[in-house]
Structure formats: C-alpha cells, structure tokens
N, CA, C and O atoms as a GROMACS GRO file, in nm:
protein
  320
    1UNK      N    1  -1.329   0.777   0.015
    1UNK     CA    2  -1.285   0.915   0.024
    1UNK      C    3  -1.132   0.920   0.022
    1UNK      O    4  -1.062   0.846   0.090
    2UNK      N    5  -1.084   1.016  -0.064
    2UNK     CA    6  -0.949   1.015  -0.050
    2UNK      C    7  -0.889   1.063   0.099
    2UNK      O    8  -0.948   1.114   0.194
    3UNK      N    9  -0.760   1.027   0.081
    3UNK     CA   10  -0.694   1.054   0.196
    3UNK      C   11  -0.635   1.149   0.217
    3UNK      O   12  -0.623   1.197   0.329
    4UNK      N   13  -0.560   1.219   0.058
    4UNK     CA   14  -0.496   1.337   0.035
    4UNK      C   15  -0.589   1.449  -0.010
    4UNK      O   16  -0.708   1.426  -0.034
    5UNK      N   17  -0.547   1.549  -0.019
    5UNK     CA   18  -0.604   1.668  -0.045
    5UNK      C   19  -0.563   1.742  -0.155
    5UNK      O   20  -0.442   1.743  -0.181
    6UNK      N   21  -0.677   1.831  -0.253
    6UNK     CA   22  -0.548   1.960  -0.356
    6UNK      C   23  -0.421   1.944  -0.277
    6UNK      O   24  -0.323   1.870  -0.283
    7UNK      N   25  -0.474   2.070  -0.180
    7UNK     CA   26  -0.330   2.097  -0.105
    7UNK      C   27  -0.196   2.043  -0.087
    7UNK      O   28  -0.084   2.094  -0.077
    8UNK      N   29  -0.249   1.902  -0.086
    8UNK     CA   30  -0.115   1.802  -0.045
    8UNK      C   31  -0.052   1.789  -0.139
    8UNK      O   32   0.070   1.804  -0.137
    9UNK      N   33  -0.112   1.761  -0.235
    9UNK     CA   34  -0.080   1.751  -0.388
    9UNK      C   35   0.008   1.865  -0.464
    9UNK      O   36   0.103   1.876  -0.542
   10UNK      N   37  -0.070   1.930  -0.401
   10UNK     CA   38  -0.008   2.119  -0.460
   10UNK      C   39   0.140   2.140  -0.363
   10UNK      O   40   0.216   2.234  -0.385
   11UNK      N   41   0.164   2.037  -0.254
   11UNK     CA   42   0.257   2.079  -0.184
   11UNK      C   43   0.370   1.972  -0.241
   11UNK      O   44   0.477   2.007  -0.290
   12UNK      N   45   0.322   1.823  -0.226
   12UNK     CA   46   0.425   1.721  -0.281
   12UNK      C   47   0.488   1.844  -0.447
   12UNK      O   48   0.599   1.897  -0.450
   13UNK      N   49   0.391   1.857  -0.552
   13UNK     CA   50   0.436   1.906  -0.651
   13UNK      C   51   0.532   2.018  -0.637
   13UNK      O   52   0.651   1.998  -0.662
   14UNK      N   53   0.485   2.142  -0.596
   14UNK     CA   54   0.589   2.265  -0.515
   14UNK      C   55   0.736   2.185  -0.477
   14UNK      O   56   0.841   2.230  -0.523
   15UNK      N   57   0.734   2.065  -0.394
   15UNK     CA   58   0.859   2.016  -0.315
   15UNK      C   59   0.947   1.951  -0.446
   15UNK      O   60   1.069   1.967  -0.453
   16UNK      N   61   0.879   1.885  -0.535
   16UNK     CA   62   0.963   1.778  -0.657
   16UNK      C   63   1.021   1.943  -0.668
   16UNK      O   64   1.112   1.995  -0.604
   17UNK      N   65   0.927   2.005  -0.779
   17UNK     CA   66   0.963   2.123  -0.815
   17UNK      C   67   1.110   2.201  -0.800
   17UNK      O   68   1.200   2.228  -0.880
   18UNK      N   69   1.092   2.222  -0.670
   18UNK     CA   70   1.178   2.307  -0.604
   18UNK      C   71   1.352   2.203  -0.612
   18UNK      O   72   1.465   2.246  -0.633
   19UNK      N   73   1.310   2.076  -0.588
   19UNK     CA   74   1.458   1.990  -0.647
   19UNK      C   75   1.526   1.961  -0.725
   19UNK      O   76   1.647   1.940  -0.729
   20UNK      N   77   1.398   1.958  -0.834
   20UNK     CA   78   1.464   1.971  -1.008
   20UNK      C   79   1.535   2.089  -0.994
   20UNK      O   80   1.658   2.103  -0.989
   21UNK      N   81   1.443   2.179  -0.989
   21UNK     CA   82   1.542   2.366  -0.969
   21UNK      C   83   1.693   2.346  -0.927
   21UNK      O   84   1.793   2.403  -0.971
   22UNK      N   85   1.683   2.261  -0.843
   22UNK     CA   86   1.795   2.266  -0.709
   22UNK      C   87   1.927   2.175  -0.838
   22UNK      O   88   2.039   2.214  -0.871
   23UNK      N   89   1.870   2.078  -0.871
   23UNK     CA   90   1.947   1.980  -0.943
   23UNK      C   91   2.047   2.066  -1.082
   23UNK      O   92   2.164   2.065  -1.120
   24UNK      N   93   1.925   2.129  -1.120
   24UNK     CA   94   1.961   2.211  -1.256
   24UNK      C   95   2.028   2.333  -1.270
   24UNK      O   96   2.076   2.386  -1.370
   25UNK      N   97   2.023   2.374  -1.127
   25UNK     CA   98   2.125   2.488  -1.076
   25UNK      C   99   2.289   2.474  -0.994
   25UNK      O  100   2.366   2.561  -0.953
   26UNK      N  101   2.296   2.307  -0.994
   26UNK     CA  102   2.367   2.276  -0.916
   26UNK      C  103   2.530   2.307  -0.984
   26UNK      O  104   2.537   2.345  -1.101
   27UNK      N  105   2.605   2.294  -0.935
   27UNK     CA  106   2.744   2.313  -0.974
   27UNK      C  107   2.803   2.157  -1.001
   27UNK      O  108   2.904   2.136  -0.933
   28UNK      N  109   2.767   2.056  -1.076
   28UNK     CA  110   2.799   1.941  -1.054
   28UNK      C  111   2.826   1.840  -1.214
   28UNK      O  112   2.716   1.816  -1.264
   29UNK      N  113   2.891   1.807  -1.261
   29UNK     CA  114   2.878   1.760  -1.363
   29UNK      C  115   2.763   1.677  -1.438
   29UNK      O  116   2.717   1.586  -1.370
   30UNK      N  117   2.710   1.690  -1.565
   30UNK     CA  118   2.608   1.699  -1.649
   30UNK      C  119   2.576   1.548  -1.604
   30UNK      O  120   2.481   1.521  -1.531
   31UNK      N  121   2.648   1.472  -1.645
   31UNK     CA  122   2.614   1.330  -1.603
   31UNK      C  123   2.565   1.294  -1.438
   31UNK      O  124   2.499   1.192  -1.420
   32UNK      N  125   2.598   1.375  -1.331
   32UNK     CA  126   2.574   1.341  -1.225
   32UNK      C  127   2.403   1.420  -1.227
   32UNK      O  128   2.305   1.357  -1.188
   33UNK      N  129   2.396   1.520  -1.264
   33UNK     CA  130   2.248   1.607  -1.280
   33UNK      C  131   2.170   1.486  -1.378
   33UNK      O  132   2.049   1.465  -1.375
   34UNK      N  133   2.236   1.436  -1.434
   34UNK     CA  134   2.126   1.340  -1.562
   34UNK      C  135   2.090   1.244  -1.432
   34UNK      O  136   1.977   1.252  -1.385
   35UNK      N  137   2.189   1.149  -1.372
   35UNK     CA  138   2.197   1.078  -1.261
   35UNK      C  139   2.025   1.098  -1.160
   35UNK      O  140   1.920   1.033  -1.149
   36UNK      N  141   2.085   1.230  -1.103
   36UNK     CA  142   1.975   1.260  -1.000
   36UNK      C  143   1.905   1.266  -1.053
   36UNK      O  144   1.826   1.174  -1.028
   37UNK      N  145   1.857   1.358  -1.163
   37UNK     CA  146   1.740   1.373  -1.239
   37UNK      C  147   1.646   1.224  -1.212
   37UNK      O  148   1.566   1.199  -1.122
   38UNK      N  149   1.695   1.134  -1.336
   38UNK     CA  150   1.635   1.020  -1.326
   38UNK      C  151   1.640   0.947  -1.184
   38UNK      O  152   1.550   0.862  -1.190
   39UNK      N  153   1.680   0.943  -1.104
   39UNK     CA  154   1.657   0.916  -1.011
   39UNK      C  155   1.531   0.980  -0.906
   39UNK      O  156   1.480   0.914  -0.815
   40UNK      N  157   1.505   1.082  -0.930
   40UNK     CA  158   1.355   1.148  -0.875
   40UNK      C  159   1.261   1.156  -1.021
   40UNK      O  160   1.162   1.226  -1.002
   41UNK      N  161   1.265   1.130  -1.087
   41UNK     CA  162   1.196   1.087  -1.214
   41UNK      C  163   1.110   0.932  -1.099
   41UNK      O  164   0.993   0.918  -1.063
   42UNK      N  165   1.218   0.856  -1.076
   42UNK     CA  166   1.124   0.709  -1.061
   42UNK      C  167   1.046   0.743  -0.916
   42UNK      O  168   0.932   0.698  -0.911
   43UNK      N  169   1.082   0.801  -0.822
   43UNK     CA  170   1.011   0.865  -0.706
   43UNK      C  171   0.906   0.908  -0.735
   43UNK      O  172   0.799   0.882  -0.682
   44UNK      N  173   0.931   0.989  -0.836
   44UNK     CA  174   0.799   1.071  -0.847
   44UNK      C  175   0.728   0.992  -0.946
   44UNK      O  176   0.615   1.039  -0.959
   45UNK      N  177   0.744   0.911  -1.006
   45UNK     CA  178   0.636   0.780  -1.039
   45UNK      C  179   0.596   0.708  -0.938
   45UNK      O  180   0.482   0.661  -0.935
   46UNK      N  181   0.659   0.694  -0.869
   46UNK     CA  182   0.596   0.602  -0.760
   46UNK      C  183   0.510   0.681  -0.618
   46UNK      O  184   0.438   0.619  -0.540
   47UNK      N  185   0.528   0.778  -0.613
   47UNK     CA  186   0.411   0.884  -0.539
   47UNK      C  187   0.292   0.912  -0.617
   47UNK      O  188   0.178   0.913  -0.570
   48UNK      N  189   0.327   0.941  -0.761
   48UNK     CA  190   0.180   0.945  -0.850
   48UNK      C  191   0.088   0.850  -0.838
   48UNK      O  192  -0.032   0.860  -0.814
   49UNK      N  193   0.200   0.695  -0.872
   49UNK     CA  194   0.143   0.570  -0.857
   49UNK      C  195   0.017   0.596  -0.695
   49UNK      O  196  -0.104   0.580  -0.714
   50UNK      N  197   0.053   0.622  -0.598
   50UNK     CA  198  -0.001   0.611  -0.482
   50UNK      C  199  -0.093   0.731  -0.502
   50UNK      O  200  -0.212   0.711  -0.481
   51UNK      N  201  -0.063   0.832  -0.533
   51UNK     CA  202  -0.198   0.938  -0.560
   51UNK      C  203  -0.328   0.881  -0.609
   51UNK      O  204  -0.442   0.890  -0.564
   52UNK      N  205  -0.258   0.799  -0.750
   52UNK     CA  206  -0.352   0.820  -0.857
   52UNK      C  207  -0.471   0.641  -0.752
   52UNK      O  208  -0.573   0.585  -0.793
   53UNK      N  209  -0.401   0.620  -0.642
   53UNK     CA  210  -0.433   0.463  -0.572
   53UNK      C  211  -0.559   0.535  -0.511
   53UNK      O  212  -0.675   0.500  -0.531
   54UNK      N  213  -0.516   0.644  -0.431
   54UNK     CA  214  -0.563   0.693  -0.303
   54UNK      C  215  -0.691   0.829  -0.367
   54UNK      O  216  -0.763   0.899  -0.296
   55UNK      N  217  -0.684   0.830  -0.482
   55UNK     CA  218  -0.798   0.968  -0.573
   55UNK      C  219  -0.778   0.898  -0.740
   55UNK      O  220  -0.683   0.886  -0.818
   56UNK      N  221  -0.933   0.862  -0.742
   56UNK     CA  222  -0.934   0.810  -0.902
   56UNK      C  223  -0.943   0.924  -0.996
   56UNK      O  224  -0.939   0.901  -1.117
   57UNK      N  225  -0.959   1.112  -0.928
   57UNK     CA  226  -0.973   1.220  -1.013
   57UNK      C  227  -0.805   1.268  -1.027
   57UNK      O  228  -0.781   1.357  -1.109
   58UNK      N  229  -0.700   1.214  -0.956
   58UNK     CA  230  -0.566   1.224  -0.941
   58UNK      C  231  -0.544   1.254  -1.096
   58UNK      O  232  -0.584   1.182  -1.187
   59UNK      N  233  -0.473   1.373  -1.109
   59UNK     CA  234  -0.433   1.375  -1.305
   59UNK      C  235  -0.299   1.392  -1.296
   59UNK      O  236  -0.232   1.495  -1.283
   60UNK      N  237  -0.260   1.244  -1.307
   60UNK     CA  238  -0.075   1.265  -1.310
   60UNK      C  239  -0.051   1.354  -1.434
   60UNK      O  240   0.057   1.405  -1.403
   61UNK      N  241  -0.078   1.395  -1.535
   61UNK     CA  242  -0.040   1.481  -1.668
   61UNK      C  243  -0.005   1.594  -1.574
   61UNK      O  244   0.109   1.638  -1.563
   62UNK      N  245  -0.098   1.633  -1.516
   62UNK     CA  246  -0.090   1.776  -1.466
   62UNK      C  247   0.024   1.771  -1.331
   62UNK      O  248   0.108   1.852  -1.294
   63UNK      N  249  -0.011   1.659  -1.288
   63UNK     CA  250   0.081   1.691  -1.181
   63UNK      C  251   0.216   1.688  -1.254
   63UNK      O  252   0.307   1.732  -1.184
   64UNK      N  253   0.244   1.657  -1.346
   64UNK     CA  254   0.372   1.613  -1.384
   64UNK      C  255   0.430   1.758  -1.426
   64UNK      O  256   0.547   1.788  -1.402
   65UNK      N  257   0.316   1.867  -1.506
   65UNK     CA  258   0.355   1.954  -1.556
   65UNK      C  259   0.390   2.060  -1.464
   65UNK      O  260   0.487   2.133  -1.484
   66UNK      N  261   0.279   2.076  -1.322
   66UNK     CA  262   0.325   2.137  -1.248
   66UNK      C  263   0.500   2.091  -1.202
   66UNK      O  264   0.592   2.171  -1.213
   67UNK      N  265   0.513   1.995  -1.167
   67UNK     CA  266   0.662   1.986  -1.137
   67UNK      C  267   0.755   2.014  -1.271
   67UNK      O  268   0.865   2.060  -1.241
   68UNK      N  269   0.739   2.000  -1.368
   68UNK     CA  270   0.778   2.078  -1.450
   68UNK      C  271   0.842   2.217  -1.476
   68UNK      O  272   0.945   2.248  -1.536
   69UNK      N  273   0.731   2.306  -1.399
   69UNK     CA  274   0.769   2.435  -1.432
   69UNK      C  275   0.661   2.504  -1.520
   69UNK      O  276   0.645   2.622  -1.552
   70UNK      N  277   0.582   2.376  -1.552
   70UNK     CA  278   0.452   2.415  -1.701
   70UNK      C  279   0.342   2.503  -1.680
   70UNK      O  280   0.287   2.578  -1.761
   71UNK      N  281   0.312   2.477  -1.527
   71UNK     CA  282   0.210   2.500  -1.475
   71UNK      C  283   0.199   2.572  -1.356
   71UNK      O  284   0.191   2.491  -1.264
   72UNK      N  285   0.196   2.661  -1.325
   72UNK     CA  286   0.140   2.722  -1.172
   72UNK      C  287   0.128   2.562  -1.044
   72UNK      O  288   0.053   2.464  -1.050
   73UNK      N  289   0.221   2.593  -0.953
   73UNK     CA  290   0.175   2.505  -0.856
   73UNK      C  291   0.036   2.517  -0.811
   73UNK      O  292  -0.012   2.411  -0.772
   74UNK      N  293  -0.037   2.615  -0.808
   74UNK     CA  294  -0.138   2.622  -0.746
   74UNK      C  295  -0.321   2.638  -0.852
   74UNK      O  296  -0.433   2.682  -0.826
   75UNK      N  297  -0.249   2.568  -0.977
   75UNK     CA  298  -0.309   2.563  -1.114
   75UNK      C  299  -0.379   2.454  -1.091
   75UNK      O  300  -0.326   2.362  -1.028
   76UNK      N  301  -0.516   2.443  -1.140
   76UNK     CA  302  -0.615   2.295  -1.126
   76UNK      C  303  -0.663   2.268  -1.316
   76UNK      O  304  -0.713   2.326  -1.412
   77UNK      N  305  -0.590   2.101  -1.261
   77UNK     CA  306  -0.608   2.004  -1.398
   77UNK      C  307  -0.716   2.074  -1.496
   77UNK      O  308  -0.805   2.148  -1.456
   78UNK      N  309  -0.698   2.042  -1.611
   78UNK     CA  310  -0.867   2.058  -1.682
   78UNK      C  311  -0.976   1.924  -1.684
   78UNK      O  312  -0.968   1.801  -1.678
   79UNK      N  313  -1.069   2.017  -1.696
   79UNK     CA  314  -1.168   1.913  -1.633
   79UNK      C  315  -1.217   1.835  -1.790
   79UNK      O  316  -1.203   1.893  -1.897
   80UNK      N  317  -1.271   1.700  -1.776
   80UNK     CA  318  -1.320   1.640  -1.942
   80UNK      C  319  -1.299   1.533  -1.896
   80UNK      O  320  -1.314   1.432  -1.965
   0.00000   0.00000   0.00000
C-alpha cells in the first residue's frame, strides 16, 4: 500500500509549482533563474523518483505537467 496519497501529491505539485512562479517572477538575472531553475528540475526528479518507489500508479508525465502550469493542480492523470 502506498504511503502517499492524491492529496500529497496534489500538494508536493501545488508547492514545486508555486517556486517555478516564484523563480520566473523574480527580479534576478536570466542566468541565475536558468541556475535555480535547473536546480529544482533535479529535486523534483528525485521526489518523483521516490513517488513513482512508494505508488507503481505514480504518473510522473502528469505530475510534471501539473508543476508546469499544464494542468490543474487538482487534475487526475489519464487513465490507459
């Protein structure tokens, strides 16, 4: 049984979310935003990594898109 929940999921995603925003609004030079960027780029591979450990239905695509902006945080994967 997994350990995490939608919810948690829907909340980690909401939180990346809300930092990219934060990053891309920031007042800071382009190279330092590329910087951070990729730098929560590999974070957030390595939390998927542990999602996708802890729920074999885990759909990093989607989660990815929700942090994106693609998707409704509160939007569920397609099923197939």
């Amino acid at each position: 049984m997994a350990k995490f929940s939608k919810q948690h999921y829907q909340e980690f995603a909401g939180i990346f979310r809300e930092e990219f925003d934060s990053i891309v609004r920031a007042n800071e030079p382009v190279a330092y935003k590329h910087a951070a960027a990729d730098k929560m780029w590999g974070v957030i591979q390595r939390v998927s990594d542990l999602f996708e450990r802890d729920n074999e239905r885990f759909n990093r695509d989607h989660f990815m898109a929700v942090i994106k902006g693609e998707r409704p945080v509160n939007s569920r994967p397609p099923r197939g």
